[in-house]
C-alpha positions as a Markdown table, in Angstrom:
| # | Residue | x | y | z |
|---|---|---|---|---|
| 1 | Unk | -6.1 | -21.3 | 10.3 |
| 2 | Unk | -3.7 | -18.8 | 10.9 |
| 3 | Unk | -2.5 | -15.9 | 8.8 |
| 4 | Unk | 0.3 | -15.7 | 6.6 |
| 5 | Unk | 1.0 | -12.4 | 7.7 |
| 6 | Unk | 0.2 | -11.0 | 10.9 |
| 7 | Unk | 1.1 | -7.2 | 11.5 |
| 8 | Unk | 0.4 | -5.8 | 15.5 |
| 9 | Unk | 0.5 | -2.8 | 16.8 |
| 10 | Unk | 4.1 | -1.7 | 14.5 |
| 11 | Unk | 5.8 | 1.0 | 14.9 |
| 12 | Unk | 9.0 | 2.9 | 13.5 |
| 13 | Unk | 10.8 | 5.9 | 14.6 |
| 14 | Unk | 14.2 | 7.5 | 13.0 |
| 15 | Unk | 16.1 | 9.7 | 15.2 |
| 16 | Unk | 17.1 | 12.6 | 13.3 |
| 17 | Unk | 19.3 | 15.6 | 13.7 |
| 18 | Unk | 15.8 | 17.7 | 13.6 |
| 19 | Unk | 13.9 | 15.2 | 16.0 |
| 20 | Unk | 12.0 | 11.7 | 16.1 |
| 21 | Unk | 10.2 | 10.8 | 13.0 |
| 22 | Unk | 7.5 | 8.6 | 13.6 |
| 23 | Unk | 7.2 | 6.9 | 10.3 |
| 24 | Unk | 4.5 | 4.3 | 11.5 |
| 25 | Unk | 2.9 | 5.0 | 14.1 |
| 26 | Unk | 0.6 | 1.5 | 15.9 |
| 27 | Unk | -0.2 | -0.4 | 12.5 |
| 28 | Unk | -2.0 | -3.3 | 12.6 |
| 29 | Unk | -3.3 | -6.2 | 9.6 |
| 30 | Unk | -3.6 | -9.7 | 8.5 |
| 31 | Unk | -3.5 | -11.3 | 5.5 |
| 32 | Unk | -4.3 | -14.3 | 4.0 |
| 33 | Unk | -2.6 | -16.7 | 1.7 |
| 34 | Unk | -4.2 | -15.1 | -1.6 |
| 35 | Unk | -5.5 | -12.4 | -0.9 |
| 36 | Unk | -4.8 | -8.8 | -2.0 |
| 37 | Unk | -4.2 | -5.9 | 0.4 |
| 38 | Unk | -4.1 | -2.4 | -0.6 |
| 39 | Unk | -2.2 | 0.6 | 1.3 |
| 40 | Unk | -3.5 | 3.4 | 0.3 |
| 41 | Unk | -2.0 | 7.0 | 1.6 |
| 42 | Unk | 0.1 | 10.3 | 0.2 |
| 43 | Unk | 4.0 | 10.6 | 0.3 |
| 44 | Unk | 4.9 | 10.3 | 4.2 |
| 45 | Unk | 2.2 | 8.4 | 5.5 |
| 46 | Unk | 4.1 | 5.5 | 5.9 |
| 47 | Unk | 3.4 | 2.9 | 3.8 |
| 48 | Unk | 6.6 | 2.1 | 2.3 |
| 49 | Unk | 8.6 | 1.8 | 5.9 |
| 50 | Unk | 5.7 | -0.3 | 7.3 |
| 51 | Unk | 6.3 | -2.7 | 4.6 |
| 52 | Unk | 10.2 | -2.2 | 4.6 |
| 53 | Unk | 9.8 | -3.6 | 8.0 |
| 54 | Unk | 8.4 | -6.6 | 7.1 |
| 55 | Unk | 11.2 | -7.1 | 4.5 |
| 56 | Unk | 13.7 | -6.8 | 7.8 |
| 57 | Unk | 15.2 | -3.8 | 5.5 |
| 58 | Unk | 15.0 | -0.6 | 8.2 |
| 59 | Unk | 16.8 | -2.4 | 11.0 |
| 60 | Unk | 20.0 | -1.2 | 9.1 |
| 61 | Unk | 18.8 | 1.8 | 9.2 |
| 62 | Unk | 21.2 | 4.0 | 12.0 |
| 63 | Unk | 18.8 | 5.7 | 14.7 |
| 64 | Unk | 15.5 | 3.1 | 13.7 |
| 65 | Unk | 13.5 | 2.1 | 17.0 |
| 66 | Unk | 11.3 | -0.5 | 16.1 |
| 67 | Unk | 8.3 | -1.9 | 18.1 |
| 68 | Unk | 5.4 | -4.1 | 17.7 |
| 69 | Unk | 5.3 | -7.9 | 16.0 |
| 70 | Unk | 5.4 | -9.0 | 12.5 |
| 71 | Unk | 4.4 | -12.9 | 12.3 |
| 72 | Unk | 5.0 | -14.5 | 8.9 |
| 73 | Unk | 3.5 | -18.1 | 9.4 |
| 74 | Unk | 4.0 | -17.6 | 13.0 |
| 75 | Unk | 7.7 | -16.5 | 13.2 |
| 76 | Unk | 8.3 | -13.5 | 14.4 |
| 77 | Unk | 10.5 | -11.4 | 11.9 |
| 78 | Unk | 11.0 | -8.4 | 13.9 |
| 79 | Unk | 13.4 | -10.7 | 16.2 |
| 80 | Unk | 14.6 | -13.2 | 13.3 |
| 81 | Unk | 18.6 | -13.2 | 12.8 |
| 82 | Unk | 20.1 | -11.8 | 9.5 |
| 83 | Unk | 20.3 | -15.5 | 8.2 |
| 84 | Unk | 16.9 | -16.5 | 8.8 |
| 85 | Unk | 15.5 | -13.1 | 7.0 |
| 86 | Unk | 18.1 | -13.6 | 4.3 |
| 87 | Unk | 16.1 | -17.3 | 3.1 |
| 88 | Unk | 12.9 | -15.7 | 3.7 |
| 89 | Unk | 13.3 | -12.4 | 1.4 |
| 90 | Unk | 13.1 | -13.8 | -2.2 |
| 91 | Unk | 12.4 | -16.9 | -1.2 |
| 92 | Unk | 8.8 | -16.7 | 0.5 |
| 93 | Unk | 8.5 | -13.0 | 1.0 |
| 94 | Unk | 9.4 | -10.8 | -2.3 |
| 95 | Unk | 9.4 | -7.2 | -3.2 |
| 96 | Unk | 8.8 | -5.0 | -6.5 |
| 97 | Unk | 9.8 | -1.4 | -6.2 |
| 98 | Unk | 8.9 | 1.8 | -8.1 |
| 99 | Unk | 11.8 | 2.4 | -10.5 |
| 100 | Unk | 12.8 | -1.3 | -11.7 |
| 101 | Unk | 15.8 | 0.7 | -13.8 |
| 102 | Unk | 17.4 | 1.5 | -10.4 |
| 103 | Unk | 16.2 | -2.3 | -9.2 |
| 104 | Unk | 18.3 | -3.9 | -12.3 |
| 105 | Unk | 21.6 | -4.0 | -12.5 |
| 106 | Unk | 22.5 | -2.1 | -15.9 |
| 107 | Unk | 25.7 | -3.8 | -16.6 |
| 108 | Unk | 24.3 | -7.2 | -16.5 |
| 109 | Unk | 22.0 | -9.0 | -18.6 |
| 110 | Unk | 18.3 | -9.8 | -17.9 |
| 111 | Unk | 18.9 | -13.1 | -17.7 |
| 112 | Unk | 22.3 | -13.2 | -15.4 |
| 113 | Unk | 19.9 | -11.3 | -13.1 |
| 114 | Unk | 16.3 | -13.6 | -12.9 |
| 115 | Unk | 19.3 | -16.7 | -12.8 |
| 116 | Unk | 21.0 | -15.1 | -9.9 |
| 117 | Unk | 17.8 | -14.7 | -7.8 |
| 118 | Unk | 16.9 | -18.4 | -8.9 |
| 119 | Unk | 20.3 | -20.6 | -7.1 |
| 120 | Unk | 20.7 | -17.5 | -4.4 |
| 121 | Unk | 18.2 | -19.5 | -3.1 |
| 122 | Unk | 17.3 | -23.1 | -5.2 |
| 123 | Unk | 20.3 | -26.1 | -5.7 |
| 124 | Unk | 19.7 | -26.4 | -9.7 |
| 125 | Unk | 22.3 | -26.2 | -12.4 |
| 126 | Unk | 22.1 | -22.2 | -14.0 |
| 127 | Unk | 20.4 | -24.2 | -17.2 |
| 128 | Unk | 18.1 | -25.6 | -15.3 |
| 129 | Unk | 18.1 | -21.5 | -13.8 |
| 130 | Unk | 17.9 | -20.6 | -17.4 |
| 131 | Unk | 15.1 | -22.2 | -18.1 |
| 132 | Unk | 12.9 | -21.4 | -15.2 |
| 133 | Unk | 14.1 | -17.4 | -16.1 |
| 134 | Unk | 12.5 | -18.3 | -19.2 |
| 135 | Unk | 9.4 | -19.7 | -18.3 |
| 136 | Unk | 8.8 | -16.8 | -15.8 |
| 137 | Unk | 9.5 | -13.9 | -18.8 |
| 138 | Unk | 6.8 | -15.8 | -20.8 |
| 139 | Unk | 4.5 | -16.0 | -17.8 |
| 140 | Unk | 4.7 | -12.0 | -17.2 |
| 141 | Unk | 4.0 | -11.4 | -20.8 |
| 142 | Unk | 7.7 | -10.6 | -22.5 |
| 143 | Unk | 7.9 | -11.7 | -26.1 |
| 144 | Unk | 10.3 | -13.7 | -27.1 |
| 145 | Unk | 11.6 | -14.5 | -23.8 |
| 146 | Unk | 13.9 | -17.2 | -24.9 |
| 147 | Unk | 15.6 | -14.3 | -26.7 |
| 148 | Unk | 15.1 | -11.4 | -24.6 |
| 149 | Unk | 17.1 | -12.6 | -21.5 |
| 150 | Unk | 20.1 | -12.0 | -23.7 |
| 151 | Unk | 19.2 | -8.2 | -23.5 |
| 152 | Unk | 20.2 | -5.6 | -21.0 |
| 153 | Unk | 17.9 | -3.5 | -18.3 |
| 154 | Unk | 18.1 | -0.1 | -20.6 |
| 155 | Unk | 16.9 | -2.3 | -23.7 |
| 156 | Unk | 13.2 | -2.8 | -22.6 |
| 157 | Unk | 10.4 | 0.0 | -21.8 |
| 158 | Unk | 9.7 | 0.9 | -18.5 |
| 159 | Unk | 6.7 | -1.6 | -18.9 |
| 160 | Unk | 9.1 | -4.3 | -19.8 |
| 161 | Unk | 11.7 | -3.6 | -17.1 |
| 162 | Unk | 8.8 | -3.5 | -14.7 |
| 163 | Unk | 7.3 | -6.8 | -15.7 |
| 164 | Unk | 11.1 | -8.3 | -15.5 |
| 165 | Unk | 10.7 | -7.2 | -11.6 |
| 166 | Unk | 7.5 | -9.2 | -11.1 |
| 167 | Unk | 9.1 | -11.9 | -12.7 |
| 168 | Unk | 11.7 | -11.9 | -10.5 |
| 169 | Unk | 9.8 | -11.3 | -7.5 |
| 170 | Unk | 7.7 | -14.5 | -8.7 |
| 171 | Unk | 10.0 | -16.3 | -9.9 |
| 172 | Unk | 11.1 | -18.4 | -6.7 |
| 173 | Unk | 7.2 | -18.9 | -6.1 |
| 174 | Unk | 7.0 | -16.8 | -2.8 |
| 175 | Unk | 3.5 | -17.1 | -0.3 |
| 176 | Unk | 4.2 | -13.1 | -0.8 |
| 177 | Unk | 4.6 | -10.4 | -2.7 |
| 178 | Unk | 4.8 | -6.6 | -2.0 |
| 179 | Unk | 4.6 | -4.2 | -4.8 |
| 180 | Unk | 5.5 | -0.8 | -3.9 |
| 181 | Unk | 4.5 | 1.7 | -6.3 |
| 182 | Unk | 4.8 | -0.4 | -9.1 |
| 183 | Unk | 2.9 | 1.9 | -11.7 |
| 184 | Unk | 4.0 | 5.5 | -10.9 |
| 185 | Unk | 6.0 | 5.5 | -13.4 |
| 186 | Unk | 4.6 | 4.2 | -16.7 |
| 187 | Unk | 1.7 | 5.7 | -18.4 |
| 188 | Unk | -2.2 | 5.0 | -18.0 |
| 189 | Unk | -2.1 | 2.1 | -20.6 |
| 190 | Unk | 0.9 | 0.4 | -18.9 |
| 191 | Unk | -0.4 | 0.9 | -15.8 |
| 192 | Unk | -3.5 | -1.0 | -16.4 |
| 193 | Unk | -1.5 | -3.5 | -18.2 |
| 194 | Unk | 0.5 | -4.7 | -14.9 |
| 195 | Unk | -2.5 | -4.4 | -12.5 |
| 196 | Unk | -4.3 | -7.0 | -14.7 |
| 197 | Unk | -1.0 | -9.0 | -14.5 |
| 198 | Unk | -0.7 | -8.8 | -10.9 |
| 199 | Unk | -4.2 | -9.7 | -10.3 |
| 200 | Unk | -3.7 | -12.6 | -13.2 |
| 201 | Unk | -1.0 | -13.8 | -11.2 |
| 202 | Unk | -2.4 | -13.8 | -7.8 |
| 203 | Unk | -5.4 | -16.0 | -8.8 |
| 204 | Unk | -3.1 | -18.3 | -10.8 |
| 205 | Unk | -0.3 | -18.7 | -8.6 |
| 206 | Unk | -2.4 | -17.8 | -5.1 |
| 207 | Unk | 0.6 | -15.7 | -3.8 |
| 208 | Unk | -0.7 | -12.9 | -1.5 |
| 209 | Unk | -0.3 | -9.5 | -2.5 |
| 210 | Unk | 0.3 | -6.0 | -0.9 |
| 211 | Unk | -0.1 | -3.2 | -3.2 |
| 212 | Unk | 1.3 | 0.1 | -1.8 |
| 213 | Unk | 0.5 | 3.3 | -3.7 |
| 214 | Unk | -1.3 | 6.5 | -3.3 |
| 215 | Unk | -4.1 | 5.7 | -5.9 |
| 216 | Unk | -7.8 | 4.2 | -4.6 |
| 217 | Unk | -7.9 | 4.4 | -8.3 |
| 218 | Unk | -5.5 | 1.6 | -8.5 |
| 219 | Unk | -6.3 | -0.8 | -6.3 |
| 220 | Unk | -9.9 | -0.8 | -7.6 |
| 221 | Unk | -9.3 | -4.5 | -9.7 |
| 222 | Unk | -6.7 | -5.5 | -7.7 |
| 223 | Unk | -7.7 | -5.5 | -3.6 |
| 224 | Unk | -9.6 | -7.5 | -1.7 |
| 225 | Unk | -9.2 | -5.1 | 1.6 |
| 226 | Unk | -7.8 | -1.9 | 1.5 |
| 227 | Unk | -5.9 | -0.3 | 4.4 |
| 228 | Unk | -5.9 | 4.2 | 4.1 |
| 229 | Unk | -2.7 | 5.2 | 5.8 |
| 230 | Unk | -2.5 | 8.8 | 7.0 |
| 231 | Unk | 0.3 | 10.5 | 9.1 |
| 232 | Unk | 1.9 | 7.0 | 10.0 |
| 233 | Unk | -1.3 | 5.4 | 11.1 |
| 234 | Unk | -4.3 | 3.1 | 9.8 |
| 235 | Unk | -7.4 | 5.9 | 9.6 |
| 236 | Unk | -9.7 | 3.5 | 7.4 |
| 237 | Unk | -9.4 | -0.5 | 7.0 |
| 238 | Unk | -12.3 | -2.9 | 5.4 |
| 239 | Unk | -13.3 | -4.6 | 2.5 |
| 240 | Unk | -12.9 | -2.8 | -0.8 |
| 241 | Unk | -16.5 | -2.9 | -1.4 |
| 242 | Unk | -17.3 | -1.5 | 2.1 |
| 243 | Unk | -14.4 | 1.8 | 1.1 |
| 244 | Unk | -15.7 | 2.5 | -2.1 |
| 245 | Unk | -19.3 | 2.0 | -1.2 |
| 246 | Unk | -19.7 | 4.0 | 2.1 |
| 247 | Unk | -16.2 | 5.3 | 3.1 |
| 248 | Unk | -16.1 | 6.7 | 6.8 |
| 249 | Unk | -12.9 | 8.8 | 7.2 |
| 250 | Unk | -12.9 | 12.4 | 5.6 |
| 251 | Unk | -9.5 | 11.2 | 4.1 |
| 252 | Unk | -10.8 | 8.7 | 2.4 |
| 253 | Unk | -14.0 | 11.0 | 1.0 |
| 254 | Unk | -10.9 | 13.4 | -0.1 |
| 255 | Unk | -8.9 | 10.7 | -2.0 |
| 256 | Unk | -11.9 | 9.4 | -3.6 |
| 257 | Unk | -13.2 | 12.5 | -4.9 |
| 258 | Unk | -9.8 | 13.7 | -6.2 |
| 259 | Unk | -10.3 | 10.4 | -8.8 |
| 260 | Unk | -11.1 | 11.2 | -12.3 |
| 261 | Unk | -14.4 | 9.3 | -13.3 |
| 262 | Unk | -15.9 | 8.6 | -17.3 |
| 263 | Unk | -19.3 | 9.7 | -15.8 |
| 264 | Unk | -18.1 | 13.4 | -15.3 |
| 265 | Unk | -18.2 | 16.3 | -17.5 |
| 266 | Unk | -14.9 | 17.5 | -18.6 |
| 267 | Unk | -15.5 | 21.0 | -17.3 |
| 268 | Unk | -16.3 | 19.8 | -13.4 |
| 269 | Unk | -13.3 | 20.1 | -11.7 |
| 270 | Unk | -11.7 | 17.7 | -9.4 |
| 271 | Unk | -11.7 | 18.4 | -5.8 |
| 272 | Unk | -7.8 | 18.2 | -3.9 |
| 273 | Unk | -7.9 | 18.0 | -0.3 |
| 274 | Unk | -6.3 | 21.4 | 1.0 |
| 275 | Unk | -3.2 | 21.4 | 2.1 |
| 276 | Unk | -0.2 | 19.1 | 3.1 |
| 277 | Unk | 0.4 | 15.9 | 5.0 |
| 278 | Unk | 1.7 | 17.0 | 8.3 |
| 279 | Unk | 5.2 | 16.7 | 9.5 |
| 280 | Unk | 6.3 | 13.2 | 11.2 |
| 281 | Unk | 8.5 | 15.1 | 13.5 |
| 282 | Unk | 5.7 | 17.0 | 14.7 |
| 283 | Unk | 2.3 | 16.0 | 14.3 |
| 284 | Unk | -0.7 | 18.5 | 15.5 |
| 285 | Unk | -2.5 | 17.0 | 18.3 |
| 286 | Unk | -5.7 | 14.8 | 18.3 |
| 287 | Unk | -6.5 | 13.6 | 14.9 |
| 288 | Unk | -4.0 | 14.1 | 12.8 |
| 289 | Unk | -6.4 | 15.2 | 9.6 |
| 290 | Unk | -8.1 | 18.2 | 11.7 |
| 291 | Unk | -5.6 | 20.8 | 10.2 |
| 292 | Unk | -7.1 | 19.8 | 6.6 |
| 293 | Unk | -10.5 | 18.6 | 7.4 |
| 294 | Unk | -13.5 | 20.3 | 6.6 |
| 295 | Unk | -15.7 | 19.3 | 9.1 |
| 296 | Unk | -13.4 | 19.3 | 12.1 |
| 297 | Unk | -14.8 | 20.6 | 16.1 |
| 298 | Unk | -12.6 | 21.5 | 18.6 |
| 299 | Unk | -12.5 | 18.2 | 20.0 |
| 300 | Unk | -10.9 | 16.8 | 16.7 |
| 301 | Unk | -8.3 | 18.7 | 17.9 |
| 302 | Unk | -7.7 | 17.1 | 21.6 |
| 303 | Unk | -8.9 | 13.1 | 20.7 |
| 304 | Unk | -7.0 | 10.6 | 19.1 |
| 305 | Unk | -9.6 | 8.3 | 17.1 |
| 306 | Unk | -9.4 | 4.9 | 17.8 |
| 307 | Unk | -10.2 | 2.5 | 15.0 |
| 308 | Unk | -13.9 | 1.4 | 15.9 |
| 309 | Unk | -15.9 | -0.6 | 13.2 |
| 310 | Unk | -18.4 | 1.0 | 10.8 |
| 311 | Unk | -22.3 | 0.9 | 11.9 |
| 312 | Unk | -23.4 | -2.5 | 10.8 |
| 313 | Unk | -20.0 | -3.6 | 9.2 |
| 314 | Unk | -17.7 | -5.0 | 12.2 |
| 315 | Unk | -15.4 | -5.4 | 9.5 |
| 316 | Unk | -15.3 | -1.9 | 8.1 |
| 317 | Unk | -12.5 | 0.0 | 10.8 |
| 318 | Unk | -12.1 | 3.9 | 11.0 |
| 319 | Unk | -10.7 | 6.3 | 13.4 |
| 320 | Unk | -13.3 | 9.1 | 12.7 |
| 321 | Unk | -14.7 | 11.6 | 15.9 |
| 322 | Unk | -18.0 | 12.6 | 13.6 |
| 323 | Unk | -21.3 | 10.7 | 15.1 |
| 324 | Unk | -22.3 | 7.9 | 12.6 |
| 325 | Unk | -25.5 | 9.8 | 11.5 |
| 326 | Unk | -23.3 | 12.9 | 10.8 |
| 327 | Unk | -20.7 | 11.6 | 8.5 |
| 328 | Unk | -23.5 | 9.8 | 6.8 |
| 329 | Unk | -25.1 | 12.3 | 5.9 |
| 330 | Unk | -22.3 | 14.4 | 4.7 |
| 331 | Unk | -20.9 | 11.5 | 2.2 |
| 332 | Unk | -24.2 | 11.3 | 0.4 |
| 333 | Unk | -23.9 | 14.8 | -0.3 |
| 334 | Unk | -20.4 | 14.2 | -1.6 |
| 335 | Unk | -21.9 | 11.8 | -3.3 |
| 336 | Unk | -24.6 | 14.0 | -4.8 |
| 337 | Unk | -22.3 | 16.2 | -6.5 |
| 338 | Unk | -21.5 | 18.6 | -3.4 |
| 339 | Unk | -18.2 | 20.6 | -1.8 |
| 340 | Unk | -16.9 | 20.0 | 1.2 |
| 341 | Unk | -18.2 | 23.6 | 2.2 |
| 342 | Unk | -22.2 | 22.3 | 0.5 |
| 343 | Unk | -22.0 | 19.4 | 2.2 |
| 344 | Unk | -21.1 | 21.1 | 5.4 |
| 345 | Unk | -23.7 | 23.5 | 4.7 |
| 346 | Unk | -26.4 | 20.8 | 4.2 |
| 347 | Unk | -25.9 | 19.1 | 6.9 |
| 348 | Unk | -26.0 | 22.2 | 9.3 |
| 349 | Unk | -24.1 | 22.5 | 12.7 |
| 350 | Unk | -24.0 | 19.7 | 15.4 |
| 351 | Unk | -26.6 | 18.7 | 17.3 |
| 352 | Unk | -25.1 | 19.2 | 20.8 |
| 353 | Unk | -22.1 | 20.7 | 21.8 |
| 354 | Unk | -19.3 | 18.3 | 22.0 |
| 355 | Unk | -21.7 | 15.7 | 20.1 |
| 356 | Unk | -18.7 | 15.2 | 18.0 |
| 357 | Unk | -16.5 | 13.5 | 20.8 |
């Protein structure tokens, strides 16, 4: 059986009055009907415009070049008309943003809104609207939902508002669902709060989820697979077991170990990765980490990594120049409680000069 979404080889570019931004730079993954996906990256690694994309939203973008294919059941979207995208966005592909008080429209009630979305695209009477709008607010968790559509965007907490945006991203029943950033925002306890619901809601309903944010910490109850986006490209892809088990991309190692764990002591301090994301204008040659990566050889700095499976796990994708036994190594003294600069140390110098090609 085919996938319901089939992403190849995407990329986006924004001509600016500085220069080309390559946004997303060769993306590529599948998903399911049901299953979870989780983008992981920092601000600027693209994972927002990739999934714009699919949404059809950056062609109106002035100065976009787009390339690549995005299937959704087979049809291409990248080529679809403005019609066609208009009956599949809400309809079979919906999307939650970040700030659902920006989403909402203040002036008009919670219920106008979830009823609009309902005949934009269903033929049923606005009671028949009504009560679906209902039925959805109850569904998401929203007390008194018979009574609450009456109220307006500013009268809920930003836990409330965003649960009204799953709602209506749900609420015409679509095969999926992207939710960009939708915790930021709220607190820890709200957070945890809508991931339960959104994983709730995928096993009930079986819609397929992407889950964008710049949290591993996040997508731990959520993901099935989880895709690490860095500098506009894909440097780690696999099961979530297989990323959190034996990561292979020192980007991955540096957004793990940046997590906060129970297990810790309160005094060991969490370990950043140095530096910034690179500039999309001009990205450094070869791998695009080397600038911040701890274990980088010259030729890190010539080679672009391909994405070649894990040892063992065909599965498991990363785009990493160390030798299997090398990076090996160095994670399980991550693991162990090193630095970057210990494990380094432990691990000694390369075997062979240019081993790391």
């Amino acid at each position: 059986m085919a996938p319901l979404l089939e992403v190849r080889n995407l990329s986006v570019a924004f001509d600016t009055e500085d220069g080309v931004v390559q946004a997303v730079d060769g993306v590529s993954y599948t998903i399911d009907r049901g299953q979870a996906l989780g983008i992981v990256g920092e601000s600027g690694s693209g994972k927002s415009v990739s999934s714009l994309t699919v949404m059809g939203l950056t062609r109106f973008d002035a100065g976009a070049r787009i390339s690549g294919e995005v299937l959704f059941e087979g049809r291409d979207l990248l080529n679809a008309d403005d019609a066609t995208l208009r009956d599949i966005r809400g309809s079979e592909i919906a999307m939650i943003f970040q700030d659902p008080l920006s989403s909402l429209h203040p002036f008009y009630k919670i219920g106008d809104q979830l009823v609009e979305a309902i005949r934009a695209h269903r033929k049923v009477s606005k009671a028949q609207a009504l009560d679906r709008a209902v039925e959805m607010l109850g569904l998401v968790g929203i007390p008194e939902p018979r009574r609450r559509i009456d109220s307006y965007p500013h009268e809920f907490s930003g836990g409330m508002r965003q649960r009204v945006m799953i709602a209506m991203g749900l609420i015409n029943d679509p095969k999926l669902l992207i939710a960009d950033e939708p915790t930021t925002a709220l607190d820890v306890t709200v957070q945890a709060q809508i991931l339960e619901l959104l994983d709730r809601l995928q096993r009930e309903l079986d819609t397929a989820i992407v889950l964008i944010t710049h949290d591993l910490g996040v997508v731990a109850e959520v993901a099935d697979d989880i895709a690490v986006m860095y500098a506009g490209r894909i440097v780690e892809q696999g099961p979530k077991e297989a990323i959190f088990a034996a990561p292979q991309h020192p980007y991955t190692w540096g957004l793990l170990k940046s997590i906060p764990r129970l297990t810790q002591s309160k005094d060991e301090p969490l370990v950043p990765i140095p530096g910034r994301p690179p500039s999309l204008i001009n990205k450094p040659p070869g791998c695009a980490f080397h600038p911040r990566c701890p274990y980088v050889e010259e030729e890190h700095k010539r080679i672009v990594p391909p994405l070649v499976p894990a040892p063992g796990a065909p599965a498991h994708l990363h785009a990493c120049l160390l030798p299997d036994a090398r990076r090996a190594a160095i994670w399980a003294r991550l693991e162990a409680g090193d630095t970057p600069d210990e494990a380094l140390a432990s691990v000694g110098a390369p075997t062979a000069p240019g081993s790391e090609a």
